[in-house]
C-alpha positions as a printed Julia matrix, in Angstrom:
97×3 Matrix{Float64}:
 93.72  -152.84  68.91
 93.37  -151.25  65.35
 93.64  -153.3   61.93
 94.8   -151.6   59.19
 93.04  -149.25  57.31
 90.66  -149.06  59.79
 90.75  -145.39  61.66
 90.85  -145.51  65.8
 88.07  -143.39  67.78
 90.86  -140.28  68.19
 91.6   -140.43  64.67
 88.06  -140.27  63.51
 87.8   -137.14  65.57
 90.41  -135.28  64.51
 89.74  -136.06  61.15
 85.61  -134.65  61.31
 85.09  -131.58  59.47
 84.67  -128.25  62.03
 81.1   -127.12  62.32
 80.4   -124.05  60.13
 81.73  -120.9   62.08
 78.91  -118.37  63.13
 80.64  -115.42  62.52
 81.38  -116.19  58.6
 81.42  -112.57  56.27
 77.66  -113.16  55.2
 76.26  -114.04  58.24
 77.93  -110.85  59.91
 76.83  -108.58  56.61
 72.9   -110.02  57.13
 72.87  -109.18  60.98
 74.58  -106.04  60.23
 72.32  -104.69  57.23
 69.46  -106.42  59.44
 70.28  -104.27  62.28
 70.4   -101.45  60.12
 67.23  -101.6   58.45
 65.62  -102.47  61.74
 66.75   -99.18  63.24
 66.0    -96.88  60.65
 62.67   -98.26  60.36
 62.24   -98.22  64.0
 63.22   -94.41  63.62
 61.23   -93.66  61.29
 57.76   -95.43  62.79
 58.7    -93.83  65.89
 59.45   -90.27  65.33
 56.52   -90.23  62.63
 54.06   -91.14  65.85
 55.42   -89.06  68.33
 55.12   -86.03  65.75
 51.36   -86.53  64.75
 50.47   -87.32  68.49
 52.49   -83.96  69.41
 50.05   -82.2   66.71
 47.42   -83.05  67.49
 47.78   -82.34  71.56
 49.27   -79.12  71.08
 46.41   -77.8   68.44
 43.47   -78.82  69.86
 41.33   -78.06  66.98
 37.51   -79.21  66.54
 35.51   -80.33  63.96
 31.76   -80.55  64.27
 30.34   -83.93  63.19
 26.67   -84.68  63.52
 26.01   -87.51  66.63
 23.51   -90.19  64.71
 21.61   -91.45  67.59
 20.06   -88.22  68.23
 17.16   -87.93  66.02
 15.52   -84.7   67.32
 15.79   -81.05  68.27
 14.63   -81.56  71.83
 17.29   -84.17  72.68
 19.96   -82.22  70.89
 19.26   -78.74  72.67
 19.26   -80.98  75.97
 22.61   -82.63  75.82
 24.21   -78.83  75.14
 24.3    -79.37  71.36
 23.3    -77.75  68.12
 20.48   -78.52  65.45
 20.87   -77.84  61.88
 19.89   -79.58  58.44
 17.56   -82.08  60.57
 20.92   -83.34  62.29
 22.4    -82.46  66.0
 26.05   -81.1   65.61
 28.7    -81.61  67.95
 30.93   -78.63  67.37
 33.51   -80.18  69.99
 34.34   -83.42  68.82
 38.09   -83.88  68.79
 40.18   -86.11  67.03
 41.65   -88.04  69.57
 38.27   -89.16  70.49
């Protein structure tokens, strides 16, 4: 039983406002330029990485750096290394190391 002016349950229903759709034009333009800046930066980080890794494995270049724990000709001549300017020099230290 309804009085007047008073709206029933399937009235009230029908009447509520729809929940915002998803899919609206500027939530599908954020995911989209979202997705796109994602991906190009993804690109970019990527190929960047697998470039300077692919350098440096395919020249494998050394630079001599002096080892600072070694503090004398004897122990430098033993371990297969040179001594120079009161320092032992590695002449085969490698970058990836």
């Amino acid at each position: 039983m309804s009085l007047a002016g008073i709206k029933s349950h399937s009235q009230q229903l029908k009447t509520k406002k729809p929940i915002a759709n998803f899919c609206n034009p500027i939530n599908c333009a954020f995911f989209v330029g979202s997705f796109i800046i994602l991906s190009t930066s993804s690109i970019i980080i990527i190929s960047s990485t697998i470039s300077s890794i692919s350098s440096a494995i395919s020249s494998p270049s050394t630079h001599p750096t002096s080892i600072p724990w070694i503090n004398n000709a004897s122990d430098c001549k033993h371990s297969g290394r040179n001594w120079y300017d009161n320092k032992c020099w590695d002449a085969e230290h490698s970058l990836m190391f």
